[in-house]
Backbone as JSON, one array per atom type, in Angstrom:
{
  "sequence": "XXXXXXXXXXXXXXXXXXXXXXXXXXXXXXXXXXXXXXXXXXXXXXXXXXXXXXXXXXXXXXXXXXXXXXXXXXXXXXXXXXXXXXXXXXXXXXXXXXXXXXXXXXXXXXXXXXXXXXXXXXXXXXXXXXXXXXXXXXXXXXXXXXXXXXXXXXXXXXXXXXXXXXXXXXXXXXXXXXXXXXXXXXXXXXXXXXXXXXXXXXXXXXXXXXXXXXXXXXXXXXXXXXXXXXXXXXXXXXXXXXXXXXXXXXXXXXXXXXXXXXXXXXXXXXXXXXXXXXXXX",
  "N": [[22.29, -51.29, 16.23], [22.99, -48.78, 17.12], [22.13, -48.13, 19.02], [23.37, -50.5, 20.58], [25.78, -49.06, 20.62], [25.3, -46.21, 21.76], [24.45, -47.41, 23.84], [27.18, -48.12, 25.35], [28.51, -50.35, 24.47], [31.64, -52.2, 23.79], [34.33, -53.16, 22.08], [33.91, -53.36, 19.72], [35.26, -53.24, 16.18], [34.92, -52.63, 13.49], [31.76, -50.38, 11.87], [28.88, -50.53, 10.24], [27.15, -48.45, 8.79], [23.91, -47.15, 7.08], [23.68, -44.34, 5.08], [21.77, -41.85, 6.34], [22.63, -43.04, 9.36], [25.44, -42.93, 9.39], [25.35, -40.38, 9.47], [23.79, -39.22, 11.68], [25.8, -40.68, 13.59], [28.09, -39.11, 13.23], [27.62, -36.48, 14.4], [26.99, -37.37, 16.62], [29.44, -38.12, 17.66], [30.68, -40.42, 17.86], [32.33, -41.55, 15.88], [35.75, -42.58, 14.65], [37.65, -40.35, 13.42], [39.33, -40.93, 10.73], [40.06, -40.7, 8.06], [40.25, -41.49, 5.51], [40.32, -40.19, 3.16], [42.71, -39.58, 2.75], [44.05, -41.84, 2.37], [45.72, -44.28, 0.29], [44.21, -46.23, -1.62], [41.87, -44.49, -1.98], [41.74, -43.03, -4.42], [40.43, -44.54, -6.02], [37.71, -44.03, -5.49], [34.29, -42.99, -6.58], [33.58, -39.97, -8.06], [31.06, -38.92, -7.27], [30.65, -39.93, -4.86], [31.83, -39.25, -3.31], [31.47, -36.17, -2.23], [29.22, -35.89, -0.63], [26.43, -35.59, 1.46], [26.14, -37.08, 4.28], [28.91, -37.31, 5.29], [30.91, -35.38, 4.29], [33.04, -35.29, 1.68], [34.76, -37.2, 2.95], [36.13, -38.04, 5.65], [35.36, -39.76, 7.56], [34.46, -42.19, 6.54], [34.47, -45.14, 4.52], [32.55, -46.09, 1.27], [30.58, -49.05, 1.42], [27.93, -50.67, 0.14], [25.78, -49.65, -2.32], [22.93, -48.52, -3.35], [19.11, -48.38, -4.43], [15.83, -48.84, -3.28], [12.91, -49.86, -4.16], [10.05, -51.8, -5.66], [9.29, -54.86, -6.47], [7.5, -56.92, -9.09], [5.79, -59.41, -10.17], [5.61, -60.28, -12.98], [4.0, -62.09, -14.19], [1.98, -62.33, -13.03], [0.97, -59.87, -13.54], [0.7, -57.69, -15.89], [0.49, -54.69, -16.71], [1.5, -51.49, -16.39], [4.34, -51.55, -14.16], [5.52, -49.43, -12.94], [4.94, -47.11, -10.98], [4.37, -45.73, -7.67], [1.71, -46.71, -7.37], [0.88, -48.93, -7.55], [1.39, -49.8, -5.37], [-0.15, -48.85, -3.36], [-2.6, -47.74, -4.32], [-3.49, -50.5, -5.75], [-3.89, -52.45, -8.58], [-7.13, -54.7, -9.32], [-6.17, -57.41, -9.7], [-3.45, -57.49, -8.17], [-4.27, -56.88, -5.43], [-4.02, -57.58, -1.82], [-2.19, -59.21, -2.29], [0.32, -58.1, -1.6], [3.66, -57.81, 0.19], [5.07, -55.58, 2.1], [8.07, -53.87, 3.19], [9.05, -54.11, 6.41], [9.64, -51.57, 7.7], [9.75, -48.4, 8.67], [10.7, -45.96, 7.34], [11.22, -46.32, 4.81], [8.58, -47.02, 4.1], [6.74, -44.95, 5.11], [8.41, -43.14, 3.59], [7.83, -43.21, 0.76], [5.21, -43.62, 0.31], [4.8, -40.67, 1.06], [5.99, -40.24, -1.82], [4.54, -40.96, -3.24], [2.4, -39.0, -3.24], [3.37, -36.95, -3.54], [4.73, -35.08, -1.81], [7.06, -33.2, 0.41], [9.86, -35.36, 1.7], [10.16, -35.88, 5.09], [8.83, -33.37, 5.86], [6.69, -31.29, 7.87], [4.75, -30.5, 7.17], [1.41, -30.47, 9.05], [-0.95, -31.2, 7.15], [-0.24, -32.42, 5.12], [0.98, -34.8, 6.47], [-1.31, -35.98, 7.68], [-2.16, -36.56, 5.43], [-0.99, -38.73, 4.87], [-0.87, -40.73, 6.87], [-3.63, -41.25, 6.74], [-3.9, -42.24, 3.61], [-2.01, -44.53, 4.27], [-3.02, -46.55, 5.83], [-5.59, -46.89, 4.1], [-4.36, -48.1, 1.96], [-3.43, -50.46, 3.46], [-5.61, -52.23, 3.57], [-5.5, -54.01, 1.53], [-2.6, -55.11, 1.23], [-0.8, -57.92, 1.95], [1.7, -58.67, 3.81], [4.04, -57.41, 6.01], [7.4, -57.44, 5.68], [10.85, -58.79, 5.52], [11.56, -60.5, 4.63], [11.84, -60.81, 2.15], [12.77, -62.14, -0.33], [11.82, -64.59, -0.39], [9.3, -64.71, 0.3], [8.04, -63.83, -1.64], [9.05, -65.6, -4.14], [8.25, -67.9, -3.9], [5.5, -67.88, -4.05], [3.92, -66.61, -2.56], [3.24, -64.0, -2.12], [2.72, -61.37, -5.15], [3.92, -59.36, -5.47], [6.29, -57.09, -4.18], [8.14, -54.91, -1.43], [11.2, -54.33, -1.67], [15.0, -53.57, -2.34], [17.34, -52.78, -4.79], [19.7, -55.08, -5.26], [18.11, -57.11, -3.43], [16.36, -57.24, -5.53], [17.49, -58.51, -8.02], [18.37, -60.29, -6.82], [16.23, -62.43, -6.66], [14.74, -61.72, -9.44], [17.16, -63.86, -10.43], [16.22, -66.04, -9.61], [13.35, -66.24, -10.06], [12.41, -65.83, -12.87], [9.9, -64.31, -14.21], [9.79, -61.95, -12.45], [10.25, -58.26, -11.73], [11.7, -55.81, -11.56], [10.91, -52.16, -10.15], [10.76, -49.03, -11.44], [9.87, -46.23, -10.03], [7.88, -43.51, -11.56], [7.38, -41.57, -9.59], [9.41, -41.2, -8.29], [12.51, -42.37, -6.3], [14.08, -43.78, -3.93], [17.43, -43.26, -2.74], [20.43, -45.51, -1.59], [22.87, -45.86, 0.21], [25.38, -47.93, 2.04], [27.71, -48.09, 4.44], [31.66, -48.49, 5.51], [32.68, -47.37, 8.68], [34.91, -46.56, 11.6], [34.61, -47.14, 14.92], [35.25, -44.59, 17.44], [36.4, -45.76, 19.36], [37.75, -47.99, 18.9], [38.97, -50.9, 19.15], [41.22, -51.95, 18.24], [42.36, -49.71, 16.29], [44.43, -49.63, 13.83], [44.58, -51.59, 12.29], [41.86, -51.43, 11.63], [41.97, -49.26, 9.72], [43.47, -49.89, 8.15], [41.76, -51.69, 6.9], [39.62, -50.59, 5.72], [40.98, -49.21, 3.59], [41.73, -51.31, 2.06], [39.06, -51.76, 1.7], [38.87, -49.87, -0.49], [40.2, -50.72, -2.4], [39.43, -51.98, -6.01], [39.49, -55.1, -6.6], [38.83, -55.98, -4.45], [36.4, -54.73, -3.51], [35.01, -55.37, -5.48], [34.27, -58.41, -5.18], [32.57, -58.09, -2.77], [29.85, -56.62, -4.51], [29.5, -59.09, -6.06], [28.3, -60.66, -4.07], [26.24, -59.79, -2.87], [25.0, -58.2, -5.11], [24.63, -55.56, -4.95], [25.76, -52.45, -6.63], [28.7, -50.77, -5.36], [30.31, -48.4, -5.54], [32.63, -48.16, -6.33], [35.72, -47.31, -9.3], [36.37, -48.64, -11.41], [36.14, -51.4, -10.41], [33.63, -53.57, -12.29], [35.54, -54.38, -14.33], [35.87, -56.73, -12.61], [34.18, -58.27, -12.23], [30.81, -60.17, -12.74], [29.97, -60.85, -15.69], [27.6, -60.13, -16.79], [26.98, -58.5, -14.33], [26.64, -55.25, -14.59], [25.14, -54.64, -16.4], [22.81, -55.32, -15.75], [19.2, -55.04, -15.34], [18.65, -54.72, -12.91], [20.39, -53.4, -11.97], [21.58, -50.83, -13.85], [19.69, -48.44, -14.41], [16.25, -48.55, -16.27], [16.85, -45.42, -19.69], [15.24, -42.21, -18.4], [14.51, -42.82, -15.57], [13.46, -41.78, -12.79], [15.75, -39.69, -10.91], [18.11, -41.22, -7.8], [17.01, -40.58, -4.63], [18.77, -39.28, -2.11], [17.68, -39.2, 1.18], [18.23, -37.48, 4.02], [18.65, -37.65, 7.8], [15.62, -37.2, 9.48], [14.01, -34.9, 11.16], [13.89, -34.6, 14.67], [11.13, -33.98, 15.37], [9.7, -34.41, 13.36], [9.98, -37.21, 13.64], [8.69, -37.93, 15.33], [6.34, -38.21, 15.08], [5.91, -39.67, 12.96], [6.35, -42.26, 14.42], [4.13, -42.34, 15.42], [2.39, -42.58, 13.45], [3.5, -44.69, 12.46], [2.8, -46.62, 14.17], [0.68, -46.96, 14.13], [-0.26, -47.95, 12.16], [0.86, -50.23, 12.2], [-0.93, -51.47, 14.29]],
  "CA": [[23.7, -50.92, 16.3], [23.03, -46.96, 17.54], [21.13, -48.63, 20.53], [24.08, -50.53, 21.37], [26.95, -47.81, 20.73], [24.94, -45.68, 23.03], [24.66, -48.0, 25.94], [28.51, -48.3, 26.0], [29.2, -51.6, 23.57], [32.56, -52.01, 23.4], [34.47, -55.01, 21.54], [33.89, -53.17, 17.76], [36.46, -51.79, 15.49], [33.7, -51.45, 12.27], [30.34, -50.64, 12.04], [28.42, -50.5, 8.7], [25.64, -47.84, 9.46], [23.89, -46.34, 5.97], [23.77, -42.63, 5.1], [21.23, -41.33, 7.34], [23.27, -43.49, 10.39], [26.46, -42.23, 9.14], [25.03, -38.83, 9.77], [23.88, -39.35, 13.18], [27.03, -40.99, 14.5], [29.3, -38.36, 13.49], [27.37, -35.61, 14.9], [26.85, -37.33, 18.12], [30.8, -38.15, 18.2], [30.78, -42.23, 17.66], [33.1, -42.67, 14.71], [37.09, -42.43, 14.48], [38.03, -39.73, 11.96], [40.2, -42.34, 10.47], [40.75, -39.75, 6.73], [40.14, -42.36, 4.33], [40.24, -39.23, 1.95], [43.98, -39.99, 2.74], [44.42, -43.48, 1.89], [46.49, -44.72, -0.85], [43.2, -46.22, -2.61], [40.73, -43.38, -1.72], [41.7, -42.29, -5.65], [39.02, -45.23, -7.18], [36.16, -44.02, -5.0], [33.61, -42.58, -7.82], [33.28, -38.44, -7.34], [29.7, -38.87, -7.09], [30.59, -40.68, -3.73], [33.32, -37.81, -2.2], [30.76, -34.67, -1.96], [28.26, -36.38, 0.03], [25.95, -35.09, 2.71], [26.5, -37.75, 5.38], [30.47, -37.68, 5.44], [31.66, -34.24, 2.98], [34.99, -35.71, 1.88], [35.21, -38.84, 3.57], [36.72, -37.75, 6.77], [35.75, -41.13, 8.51], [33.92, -43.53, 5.89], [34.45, -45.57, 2.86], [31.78, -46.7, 0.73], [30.53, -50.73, 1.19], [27.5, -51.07, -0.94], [24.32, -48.73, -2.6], [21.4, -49.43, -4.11], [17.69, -47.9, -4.55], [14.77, -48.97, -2.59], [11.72, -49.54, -4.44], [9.75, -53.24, -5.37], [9.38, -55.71, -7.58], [6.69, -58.09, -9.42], [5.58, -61.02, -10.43], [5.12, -59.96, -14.27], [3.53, -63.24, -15.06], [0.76, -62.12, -12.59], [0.48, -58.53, -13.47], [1.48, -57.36, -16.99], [0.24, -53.59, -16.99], [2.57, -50.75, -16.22], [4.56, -50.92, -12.67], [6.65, -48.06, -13.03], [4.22, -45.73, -10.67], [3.77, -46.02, -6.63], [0.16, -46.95, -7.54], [1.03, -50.9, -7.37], [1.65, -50.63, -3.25], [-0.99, -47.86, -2.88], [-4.07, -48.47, -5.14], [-3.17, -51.44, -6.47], [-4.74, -53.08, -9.43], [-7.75, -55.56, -8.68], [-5.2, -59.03, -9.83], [-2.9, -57.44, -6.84], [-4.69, -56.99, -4.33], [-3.94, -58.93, -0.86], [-0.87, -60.3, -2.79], [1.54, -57.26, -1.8], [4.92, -57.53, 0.56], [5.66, -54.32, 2.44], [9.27, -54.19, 4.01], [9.12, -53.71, 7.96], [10.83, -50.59, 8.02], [9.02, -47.39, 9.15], [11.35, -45.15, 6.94], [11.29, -46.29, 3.36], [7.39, -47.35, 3.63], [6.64, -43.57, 5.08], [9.03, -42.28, 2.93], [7.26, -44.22, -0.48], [3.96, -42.76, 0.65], [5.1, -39.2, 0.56], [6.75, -39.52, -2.94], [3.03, -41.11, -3.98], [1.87, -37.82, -2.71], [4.2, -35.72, -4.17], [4.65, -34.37, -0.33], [8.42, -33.49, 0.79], [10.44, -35.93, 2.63], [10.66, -35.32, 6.63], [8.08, -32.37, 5.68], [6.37, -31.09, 9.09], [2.88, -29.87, 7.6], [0.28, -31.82, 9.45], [-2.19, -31.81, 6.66], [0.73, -33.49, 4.47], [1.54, -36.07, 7.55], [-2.29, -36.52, 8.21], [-2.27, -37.58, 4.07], [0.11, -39.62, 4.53], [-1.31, -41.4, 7.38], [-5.0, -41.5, 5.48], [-2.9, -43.07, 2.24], [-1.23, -46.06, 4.9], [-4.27, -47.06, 6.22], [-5.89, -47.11, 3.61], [-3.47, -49.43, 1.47], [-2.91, -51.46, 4.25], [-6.13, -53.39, 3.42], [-4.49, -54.77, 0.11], [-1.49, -55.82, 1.66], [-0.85, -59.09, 2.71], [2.48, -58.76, 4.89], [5.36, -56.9, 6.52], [8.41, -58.63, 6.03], [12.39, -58.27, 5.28], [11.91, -62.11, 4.06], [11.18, -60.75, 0.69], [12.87, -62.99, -1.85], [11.25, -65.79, -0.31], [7.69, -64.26, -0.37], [7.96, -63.64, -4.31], [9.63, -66.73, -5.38], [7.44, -69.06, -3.16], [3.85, -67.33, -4.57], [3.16, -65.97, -1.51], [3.25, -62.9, -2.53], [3.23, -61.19, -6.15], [4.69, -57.93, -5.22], [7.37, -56.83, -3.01], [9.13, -53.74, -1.5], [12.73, -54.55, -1.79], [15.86, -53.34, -2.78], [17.36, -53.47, -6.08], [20.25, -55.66, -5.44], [17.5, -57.91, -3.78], [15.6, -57.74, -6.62], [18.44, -59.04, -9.03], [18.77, -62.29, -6.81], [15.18, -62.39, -7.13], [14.82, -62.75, -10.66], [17.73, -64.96, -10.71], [15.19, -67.32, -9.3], [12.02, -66.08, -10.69], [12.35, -64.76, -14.47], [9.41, -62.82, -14.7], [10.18, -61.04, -11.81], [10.77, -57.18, -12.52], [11.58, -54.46, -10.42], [10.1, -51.07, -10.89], [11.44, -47.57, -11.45], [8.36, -45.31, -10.2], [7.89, -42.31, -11.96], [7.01, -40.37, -8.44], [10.57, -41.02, -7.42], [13.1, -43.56, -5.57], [15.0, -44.1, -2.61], [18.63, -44.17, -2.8], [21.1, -45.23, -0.06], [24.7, -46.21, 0.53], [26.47, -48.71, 3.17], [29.6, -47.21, 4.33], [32.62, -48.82, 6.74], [33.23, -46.79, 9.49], [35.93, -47.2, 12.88], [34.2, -46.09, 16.34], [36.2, -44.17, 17.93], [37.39, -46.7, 20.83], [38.35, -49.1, 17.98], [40.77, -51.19, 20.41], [42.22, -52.24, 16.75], [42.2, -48.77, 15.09], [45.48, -49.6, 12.76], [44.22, -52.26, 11.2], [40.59, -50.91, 10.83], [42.0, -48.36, 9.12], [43.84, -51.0, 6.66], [40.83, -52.54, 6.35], [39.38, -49.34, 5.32], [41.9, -48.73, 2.96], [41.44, -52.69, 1.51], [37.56, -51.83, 0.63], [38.68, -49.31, -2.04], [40.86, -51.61, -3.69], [38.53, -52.37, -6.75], [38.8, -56.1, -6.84], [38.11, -56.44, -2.93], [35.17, -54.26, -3.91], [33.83, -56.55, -6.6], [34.02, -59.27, -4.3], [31.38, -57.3, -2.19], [29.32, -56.59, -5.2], [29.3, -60.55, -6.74], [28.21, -61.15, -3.09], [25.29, -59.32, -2.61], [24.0, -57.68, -6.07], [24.56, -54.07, -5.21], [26.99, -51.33, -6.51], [29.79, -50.45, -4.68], [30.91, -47.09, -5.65], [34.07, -47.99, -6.54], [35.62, -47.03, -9.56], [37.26, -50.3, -11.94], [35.57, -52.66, -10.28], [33.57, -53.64, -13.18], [35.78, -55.42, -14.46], [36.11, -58.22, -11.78], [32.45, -59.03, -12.07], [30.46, -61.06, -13.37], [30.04, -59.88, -17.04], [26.07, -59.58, -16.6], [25.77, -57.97, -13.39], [26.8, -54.01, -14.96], [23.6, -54.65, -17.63], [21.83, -55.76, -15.49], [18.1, -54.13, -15.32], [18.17, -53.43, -10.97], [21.58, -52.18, -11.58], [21.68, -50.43, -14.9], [18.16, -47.92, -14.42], [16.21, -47.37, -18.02], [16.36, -44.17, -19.33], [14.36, -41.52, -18.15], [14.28, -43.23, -14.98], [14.42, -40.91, -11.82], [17.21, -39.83, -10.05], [18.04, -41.7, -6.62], [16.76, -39.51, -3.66], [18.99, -39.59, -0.6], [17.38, -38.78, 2.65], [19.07, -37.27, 5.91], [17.68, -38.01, 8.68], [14.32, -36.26, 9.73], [14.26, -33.96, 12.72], [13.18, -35.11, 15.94], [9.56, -34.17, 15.71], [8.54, -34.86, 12.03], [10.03, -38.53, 13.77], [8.17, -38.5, 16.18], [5.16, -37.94, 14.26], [6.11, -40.58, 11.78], [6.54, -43.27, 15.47], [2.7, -42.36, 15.67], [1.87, -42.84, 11.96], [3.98, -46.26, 12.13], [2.32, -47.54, 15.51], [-1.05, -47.13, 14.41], [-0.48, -48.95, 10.73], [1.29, -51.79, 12.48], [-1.14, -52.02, 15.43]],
  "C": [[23.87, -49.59, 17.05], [22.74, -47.61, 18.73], [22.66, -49.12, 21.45], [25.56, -49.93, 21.55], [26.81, -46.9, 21.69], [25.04, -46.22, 24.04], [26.24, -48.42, 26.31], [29.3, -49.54, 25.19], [30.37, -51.29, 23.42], [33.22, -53.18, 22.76], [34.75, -54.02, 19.83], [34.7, -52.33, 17.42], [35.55, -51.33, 14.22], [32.46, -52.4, 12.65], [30.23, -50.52, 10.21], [26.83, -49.75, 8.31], [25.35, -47.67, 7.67], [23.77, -44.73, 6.01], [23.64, -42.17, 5.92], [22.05, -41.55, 8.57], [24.39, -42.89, 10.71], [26.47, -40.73, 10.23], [24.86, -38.5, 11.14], [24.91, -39.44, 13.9], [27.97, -40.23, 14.63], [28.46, -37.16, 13.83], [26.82, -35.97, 16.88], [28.7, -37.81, 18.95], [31.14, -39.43, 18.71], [31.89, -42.62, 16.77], [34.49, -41.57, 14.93], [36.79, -41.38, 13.09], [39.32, -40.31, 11.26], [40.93, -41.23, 9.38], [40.97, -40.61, 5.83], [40.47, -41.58, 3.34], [41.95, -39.14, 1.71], [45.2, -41.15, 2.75], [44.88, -43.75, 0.58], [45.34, -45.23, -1.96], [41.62, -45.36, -2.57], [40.59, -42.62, -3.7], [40.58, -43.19, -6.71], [37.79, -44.77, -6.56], [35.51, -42.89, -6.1], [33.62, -40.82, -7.02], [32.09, -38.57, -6.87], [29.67, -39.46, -5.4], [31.76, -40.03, -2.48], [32.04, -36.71, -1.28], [29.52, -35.41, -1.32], [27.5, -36.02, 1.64], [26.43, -35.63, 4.18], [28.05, -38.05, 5.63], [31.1, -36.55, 4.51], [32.94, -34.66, 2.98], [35.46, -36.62, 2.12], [36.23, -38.33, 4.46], [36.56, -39.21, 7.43], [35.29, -42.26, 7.92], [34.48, -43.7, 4.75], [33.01, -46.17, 2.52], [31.63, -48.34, 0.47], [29.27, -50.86, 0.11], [26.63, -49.85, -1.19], [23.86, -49.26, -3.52], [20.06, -48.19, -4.04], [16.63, -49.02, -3.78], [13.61, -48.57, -3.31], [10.63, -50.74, -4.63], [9.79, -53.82, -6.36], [7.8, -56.13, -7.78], [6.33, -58.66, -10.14], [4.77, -60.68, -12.24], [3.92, -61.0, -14.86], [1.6, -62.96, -14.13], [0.12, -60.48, -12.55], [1.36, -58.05, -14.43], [1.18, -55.8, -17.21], [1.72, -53.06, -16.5], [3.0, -51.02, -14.65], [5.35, -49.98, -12.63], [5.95, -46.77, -12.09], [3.74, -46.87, -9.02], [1.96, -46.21, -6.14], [-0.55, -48.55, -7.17], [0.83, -50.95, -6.18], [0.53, -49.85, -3.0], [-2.37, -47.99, -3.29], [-3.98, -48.9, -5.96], [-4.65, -52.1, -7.38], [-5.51, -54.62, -8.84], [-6.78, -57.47, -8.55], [-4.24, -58.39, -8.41], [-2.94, -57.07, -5.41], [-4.48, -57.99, -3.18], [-2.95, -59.88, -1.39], [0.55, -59.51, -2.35], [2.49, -57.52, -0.02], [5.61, -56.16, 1.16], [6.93, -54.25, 3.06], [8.73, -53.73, 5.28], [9.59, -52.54, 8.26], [9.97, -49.21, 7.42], [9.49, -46.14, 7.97], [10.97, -45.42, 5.22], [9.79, -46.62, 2.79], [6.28, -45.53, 3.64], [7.23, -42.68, 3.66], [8.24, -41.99, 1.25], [5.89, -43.06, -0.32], [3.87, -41.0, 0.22], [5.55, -38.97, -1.04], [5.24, -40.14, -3.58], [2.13, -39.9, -3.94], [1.83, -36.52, -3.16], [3.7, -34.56, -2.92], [6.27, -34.58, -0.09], [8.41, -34.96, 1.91], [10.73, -35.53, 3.98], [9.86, -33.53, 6.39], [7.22, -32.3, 7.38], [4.81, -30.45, 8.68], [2.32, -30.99, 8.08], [-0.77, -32.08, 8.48], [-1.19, -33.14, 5.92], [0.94, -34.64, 5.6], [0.14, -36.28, 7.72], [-2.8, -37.45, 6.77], [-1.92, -38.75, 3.77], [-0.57, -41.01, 5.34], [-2.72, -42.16, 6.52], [-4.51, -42.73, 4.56], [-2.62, -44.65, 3.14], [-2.08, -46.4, 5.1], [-5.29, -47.61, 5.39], [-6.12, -48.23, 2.5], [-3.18, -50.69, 2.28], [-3.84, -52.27, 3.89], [-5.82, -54.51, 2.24], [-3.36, -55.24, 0.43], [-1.45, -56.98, 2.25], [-0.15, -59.61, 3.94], [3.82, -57.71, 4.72], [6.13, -57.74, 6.7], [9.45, -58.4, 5.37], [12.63, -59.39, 4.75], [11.72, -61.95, 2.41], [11.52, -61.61, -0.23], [11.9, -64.28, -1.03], [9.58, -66.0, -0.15], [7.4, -64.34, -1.39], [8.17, -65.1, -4.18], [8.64, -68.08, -4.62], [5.85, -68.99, -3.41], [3.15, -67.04, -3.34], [2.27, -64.48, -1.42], [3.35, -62.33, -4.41], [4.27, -60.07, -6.74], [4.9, -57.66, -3.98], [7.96, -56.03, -3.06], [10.4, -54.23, -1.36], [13.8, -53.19, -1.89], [16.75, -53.97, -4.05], [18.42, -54.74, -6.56], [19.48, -57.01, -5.05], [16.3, -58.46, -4.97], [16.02, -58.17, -8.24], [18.61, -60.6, -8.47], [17.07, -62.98, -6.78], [14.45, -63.04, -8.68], [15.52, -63.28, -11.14], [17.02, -66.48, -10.55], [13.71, -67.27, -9.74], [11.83, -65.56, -11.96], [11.61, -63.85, -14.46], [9.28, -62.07, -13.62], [10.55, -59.63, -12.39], [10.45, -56.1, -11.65], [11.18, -52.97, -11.37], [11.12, -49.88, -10.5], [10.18, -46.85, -11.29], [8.42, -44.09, -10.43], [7.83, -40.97, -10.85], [8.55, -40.36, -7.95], [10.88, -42.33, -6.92], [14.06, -43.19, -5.11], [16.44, -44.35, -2.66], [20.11, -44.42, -1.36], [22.27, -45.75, -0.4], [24.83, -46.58, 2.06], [27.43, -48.1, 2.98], [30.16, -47.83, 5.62], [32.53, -47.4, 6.87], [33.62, -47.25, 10.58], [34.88, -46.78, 14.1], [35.34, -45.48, 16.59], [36.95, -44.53, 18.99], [37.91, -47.91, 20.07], [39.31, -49.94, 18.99], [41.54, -52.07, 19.14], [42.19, -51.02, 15.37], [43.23, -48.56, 14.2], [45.05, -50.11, 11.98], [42.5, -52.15, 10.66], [40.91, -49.89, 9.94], [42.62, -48.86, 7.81], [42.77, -51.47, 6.18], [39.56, -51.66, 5.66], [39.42, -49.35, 3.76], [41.96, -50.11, 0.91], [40.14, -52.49, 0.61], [37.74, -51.09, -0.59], [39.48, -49.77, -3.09], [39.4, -52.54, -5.01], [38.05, -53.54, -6.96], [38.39, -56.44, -5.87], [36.79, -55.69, -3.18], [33.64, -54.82, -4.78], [33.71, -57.56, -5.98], [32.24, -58.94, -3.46], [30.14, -57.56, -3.14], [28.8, -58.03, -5.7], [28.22, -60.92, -5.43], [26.75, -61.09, -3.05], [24.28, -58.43, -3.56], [23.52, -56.3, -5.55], [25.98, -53.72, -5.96], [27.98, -51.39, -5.66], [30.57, -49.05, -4.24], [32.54, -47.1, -5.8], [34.91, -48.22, -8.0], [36.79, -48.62, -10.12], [37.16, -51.48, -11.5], [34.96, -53.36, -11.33], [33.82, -54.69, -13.72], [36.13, -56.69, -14.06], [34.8, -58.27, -11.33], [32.16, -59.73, -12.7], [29.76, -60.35, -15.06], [28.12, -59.57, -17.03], [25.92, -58.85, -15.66], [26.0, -56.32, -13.76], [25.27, -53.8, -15.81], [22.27, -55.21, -16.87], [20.61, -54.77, -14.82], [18.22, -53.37, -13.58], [19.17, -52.86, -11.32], [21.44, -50.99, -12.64], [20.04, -49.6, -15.01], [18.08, -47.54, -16.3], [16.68, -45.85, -18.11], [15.17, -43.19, -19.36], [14.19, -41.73, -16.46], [14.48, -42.12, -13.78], [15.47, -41.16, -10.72], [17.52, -40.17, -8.48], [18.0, -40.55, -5.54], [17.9, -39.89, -2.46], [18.8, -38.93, 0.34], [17.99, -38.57, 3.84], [18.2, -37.64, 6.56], [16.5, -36.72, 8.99], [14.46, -35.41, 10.67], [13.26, -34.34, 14.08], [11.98, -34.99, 15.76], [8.84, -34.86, 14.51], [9.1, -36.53, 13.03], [9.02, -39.08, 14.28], [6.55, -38.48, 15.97], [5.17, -39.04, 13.62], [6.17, -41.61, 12.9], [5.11, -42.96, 15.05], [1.77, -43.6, 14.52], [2.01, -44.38, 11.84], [2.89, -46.84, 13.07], [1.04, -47.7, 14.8], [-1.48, -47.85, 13.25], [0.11, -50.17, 11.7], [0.43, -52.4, 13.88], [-2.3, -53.52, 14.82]]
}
């Protein structure tokens, strides 16, 4: 989507970047300052979802879905503790060569570092040469990179999978002992958010349509859909009466608190392109 906003795409009134994206676009001067923060239903969006790094205020986004980023598995084939980035990293001998990594350079890096207990987008090289060490290492226990995740799990391809927690609610809708993990080192949290470009060639009614997502039951719609959050505040009750209790949504307690990541700075990236290329070669 950045790829083709840069080369000139025109045609789109919304995009649907997450945080980090968010962040980018309005500092390179991509998105309509539309002022959702001045919309008639801007008053259900949760506080926790106003004061936010990638948008302070909501100057040009509303909130579409969030969730945590961490994995699931196959309880029936691995009953010890998963609650600890130890499962994807030095996994127990039953999961070995059974594990599911997502494709995605950012949340598998990112995972690594909180196994590490090494900042996020940190620039020491011994920490980034750990990190690398750590991927390489794990990689021989892994079986595949892939965004196909429910259909890895529920097909026994796999017994463990990096996901997300709303995919790991439709997950064990189809697999019972399925069971996503809360890892004690930490977890990933992100947010979808509408935003207009700024050449919108329909920027009235993107801005209705804006205005539409924070209506609570168009919100739960969303939510029923796809088995995340929403961030929107009385939704709730136009759900489905299980999905609020339910374990991906509803974290135990004690559980830690969702990290959200800005983007990195050009070089730790370009450090982290290296790190990726040379695990996926």
């Amino acid at each position: 989507m950045l790829a083709k906003v840069r080369a000139g795409g025109t045609g789109y009134d919304i995009v649907v970047p997450s945080d980090y994206t968010v962040k980018i676009m309005v500092e390179q001067g991509m998105l309509a300052e539309t002022h959702p923060n001045q919309m008639p239903n801007f008053k259900n969006v949760k506080p926790e979802f106003i004061t936010v790094y990638w948008d302070n205020g909501r100057n040009y986004t509303v909130p579409w879905q969030t969730g945590t980023t961490a994995f699931t598995v196959n309880t029936a084939k691995y009953k010890g503790d998963i609650d600890t980035y130890a499962i994807l990293f030095d996994p127990p001998a039953e999961l070995k060569g059974r594990i599911n990594m997502l494709d995605d350079e950012m949340s598998v890096i990112h995972a690594a570092e909180r196994y590490l207990g090494v900042p996020r987008c940190g620039g020491d090289p011994a920490n980034l040469k750990k990190v690398n060490d750590l991927l390489v290492s794990a990689k021989q226990n892994w079986r595949t990179f892939s965004y196909d995740t429910q259909v890895k799990i529920t097909s026994g391809d796999v017994d463990v999978t990096q996901d997300w927690n709303g995919d790991a609610r439709r997950i064990r809708l189809q697999l019972p002992t399925a069971k996503y993990a809360y890892p004690k080192e930490g977890i990933e949290g992100w947010m979808d958010n509408v935003a207009v470009l700024k050449d919108a060639p329909n920027m009235e009614n993107a801005k209705i349509f804006q205005n539409f997502l924070m209506d609570p039951e168009n919100a739960a719609l969303i939510s029923a859909f796809a088995s995340y959050n929403n961030g929107i505040m009385g939704s709730d009750k136009y759900l489905p009466a299980d999905f609020s209790t339910s374990p991906e949504i509803l974290p135990p307690a004690g559980s830690p608190t969702p990290e959200f990541v800005p983007p990195c700075s050009k070089d730790v990236v370009e450090i982290y392109n290296k790190i990726w290329t040379n695990l996926r070669k």
